[in-house]
N, C-alpha and C positions, 0 to 999 in steps of 0.2 A: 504494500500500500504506500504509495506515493503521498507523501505529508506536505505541508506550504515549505515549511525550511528545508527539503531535500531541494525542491522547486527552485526557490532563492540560492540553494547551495550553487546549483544546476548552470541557473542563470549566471553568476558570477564567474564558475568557472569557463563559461564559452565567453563572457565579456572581458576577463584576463588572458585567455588563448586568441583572439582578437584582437586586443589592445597589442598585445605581443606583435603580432604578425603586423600592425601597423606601424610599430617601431620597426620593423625588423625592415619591410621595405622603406621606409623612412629613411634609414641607415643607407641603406642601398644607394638610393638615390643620391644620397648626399656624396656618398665617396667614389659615386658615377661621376660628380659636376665637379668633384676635387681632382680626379684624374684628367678629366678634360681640360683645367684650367694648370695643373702641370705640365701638361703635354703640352699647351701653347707653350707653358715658360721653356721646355725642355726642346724645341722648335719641332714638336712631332704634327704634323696635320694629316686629315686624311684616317684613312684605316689604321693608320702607324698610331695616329691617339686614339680612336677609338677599342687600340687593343692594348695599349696602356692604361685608358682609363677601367676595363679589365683586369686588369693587373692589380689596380687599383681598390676595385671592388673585391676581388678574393684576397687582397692580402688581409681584409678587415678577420678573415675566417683564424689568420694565427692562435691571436690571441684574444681574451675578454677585451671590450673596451677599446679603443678607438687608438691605441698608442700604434700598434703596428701598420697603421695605416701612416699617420703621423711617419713614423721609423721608416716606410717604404720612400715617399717622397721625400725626404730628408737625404737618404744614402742615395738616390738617383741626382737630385741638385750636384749634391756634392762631386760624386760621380760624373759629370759632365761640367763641374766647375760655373755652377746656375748661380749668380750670386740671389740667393734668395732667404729673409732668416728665418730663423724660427719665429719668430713675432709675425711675417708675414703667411708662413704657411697656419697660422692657431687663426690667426685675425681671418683668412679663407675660411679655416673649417666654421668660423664663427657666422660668417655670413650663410658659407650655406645649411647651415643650422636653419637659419632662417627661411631659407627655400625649403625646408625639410619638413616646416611646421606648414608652408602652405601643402605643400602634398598631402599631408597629415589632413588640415581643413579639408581638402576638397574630398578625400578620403571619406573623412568623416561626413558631409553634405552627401556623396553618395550613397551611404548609407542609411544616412536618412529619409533615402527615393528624392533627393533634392537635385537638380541638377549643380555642376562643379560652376564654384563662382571666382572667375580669376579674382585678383586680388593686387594691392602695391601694399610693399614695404615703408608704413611712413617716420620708421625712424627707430631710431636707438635710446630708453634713458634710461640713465642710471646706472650707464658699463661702468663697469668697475672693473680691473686687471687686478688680481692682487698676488701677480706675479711675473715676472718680465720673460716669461718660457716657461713652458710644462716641461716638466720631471722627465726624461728618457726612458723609455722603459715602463712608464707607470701606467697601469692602468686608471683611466678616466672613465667617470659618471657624466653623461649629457645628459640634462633633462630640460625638457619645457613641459609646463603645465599652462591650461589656461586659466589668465585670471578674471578676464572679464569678455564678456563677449553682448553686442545686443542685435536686434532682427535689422539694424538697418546697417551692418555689417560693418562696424568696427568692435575692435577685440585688441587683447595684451595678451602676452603670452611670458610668463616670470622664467627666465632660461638660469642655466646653472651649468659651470663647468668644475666638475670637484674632484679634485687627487687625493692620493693617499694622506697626505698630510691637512687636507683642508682643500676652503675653497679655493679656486684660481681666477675663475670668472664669473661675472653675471649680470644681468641685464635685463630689461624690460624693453620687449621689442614689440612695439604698436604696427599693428593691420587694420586695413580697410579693405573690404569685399562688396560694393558697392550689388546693388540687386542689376541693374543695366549698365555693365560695364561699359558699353558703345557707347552710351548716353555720358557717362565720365568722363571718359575721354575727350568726348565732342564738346564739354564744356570746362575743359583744362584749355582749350586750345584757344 
């Protein structure tokens, strides 16, 4: 006999096996648009980056957390003497974070039988670096959660970058998901 709290158990468990899998391509994507934007620095175009930006994406499978991805594009720079620092590959992943969360949104609007509503990035507050480089090695925590969202389609999103030892980064990145984007557009111009 099936009771309300098996139900709820039930439920939660396919909404955490879910949640999962939208991180999981979330990730994906992100360390897709990071190989791509290596591969320009590393002068790859063509199939030559779209099969580093592959490379790219399964080096994430090393290790937990985001560092061997980190590690892959570090030793290729260096490797072909890329002047690029560490500060500029974190400051990437941080952006496309931010790309990661719109996937995530439209993701999520799909799911809710909504159609996907492009979106702009309108801003950064409250980065905080409280550190000039992430740890070699270290496995990292991404999160963004959201903090506020309303139906005429802006939203926060409280982002967090955290190592072993504490936090690194964080930030409150603002979106707009206008309902007619065309219509946006056409009145931005």
């Amino acid at each position: 006999m099936t009771t309300t709290f098996d139900k709820r158990e039930e439920g939660f468990e396919k909404k955490f096996a879910h949640d999962e899998e939208l991180k999981f391509k979330a990730s994906a994507r992100r360390n897709k648009l990071l190989g791509m934007w290596a591969a320009e620095k590393l002068g790859l175009t063509g199939a030559q980056a779209e099969a580093y930006a592959k490379e790219v994406v399964m080096a994430d499978f090393e290790k937990p957390g985001d560092q061997d991805v980190f590690a892959k594009s570090r030793k290729d720079f260096d490797g072909k003497k890329v002047a690029v620092t560490d500060l500029d590959i974190r400051r990437a992943m941080d952006e496309l974070m931010a790309q990661a969360i719109a996937a995530h949104a439209g993701l999520r609007g799909r799911l809710l039988g909504k159609p996907t509503r492009p979106g702009v990035l309108l801003g950064t507050r409250s980065y905080r670096a409280d550190s000039p480089s992430f740890p070699a090695g270290a496995r990292l925590l991404v999160s963004a959660r959201i903090a506020s969202a309303d139906e005429s389609g802006f939203g926060a999103y409280e982002c967090s970058i955290r190592g072993p030892a504490g936090p690194l980064a964080s930030a409150t990145l603002k979106i707009f998901a206008p309902e007619d984007f065309a219509a946006f557009l056409q009145s931005a111009q």
